[in-house]
N, C-alpha and C positions, 0 to 999 in steps of 0.2 A: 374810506380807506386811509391808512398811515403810509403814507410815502417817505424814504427813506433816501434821498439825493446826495451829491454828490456834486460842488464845482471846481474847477481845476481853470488855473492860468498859467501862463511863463512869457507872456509878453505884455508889453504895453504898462500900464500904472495896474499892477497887478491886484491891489487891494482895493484900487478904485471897482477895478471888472468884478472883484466878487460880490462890493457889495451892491453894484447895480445889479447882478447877476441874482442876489437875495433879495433886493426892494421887486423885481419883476418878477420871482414867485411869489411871493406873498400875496403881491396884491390880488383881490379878492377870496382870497382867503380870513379866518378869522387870526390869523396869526401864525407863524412858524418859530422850529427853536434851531437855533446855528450852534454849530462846535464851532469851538477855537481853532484857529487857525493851522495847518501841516503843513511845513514847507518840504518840500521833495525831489531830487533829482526823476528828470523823465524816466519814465519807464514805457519797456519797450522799444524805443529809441532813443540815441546820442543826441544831447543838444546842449549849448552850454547855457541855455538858462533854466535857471530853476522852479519849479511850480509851486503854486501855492495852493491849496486846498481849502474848503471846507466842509462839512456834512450839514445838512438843512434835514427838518424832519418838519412834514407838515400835515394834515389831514385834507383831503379831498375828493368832494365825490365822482371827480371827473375819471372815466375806464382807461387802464393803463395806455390802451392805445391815444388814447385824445390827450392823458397828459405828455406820452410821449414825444405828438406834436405840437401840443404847449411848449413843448422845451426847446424842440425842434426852431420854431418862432421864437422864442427868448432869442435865441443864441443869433439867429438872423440879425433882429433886431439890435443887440449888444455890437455887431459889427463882425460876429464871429464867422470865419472862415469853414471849410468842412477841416477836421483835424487828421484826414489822412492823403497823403499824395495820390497821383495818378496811378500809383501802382499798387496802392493798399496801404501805403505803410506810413505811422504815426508822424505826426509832425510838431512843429509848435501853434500853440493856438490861442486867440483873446479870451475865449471863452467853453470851455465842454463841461454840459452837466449829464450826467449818468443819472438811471436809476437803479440805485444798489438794490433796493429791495421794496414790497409792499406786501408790509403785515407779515402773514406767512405763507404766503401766493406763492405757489410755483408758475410759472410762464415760459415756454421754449416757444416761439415762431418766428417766424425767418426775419419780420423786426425787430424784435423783445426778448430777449430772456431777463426773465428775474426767479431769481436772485441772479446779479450780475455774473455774467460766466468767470467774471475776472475776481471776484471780492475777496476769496480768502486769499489771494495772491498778494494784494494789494494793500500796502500799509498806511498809505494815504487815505483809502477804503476803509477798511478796518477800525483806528482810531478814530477821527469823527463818531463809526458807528457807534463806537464802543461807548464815548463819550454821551452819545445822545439816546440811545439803546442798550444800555449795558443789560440788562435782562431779555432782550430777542435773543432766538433762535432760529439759527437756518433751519427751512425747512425739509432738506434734502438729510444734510449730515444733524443737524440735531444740537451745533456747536456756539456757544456765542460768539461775539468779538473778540473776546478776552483770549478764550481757547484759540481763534484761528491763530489771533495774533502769536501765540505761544508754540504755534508750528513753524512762523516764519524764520528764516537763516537771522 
């Protein structure tokens, strides 16, 4: 399966955490491909630091659930906190990687949705994909990157 990620910083040596963030996917994989960098004010929530993004696209045969807690461990591991407070709501964080999408899998259960509930929202989202996927399509609306992107304000 083609995995379609997503990491995000606003603290700490920000470029350092993405790319430990990218060397801890990869490995044992036979290789991944990274976009270019998105810097982006939070969203979601007020914070005064800024995040930085990237999109990773890799293949793997591991089921969405086991790479979910692959990720789940990265982010442990990187020193990452959980990124939402006691009451739900977003915070800043060393490390969160998302999975925006896999292939053209639909998934909704009470741990996973893919395609990300948030993706055509998100322009941090978005660009990466666009960049490393410009020919996917969501599987719900039918849309590429390009198109969502061209909905956003």
């Amino acid at each position: 399966m083609n995995y379609y990620l997503n990491i995000g910083t606003n603290i700490g040596d920000r470029r350092d955490n993405l790319y430990r963030a990218v060397v801890a996917l990869a490995a044992g994989t036979s290789g991944c491909a990274v976009s270019s960098i998105v810097e982006s004010e939070a969203w979601g929530f007020e914070s005064a630091n800024r995040f930085l993004n990237v999109g990773v696209s890799l293949d793997s045969d591991m089921s969405p659930q086991r790479m979910l807690d692959h990720i789940h461990e990265i982010e442990r591991r990187l020193g990452s906190a959980s990124h939402r407070d006691e009451q739900g709501n977003y915070i800043d964080r060393l490390v969160d990687i998302d999975i925006m999408a896999i292939d053209d899998m639909v998934l909704d259960t009470p741990a996973l949705q893919v395609p990300h509930v948030h993706l055509a929202k998100r322009d941090f989202f978005l660009r990466p994909l666009q960049e490393l996927a410009p020919d996917w399509h969501h599987p719900i609306t039918g849309l590429t990157p390009e198109q969502m992107l061209a909905y956003l304000p």
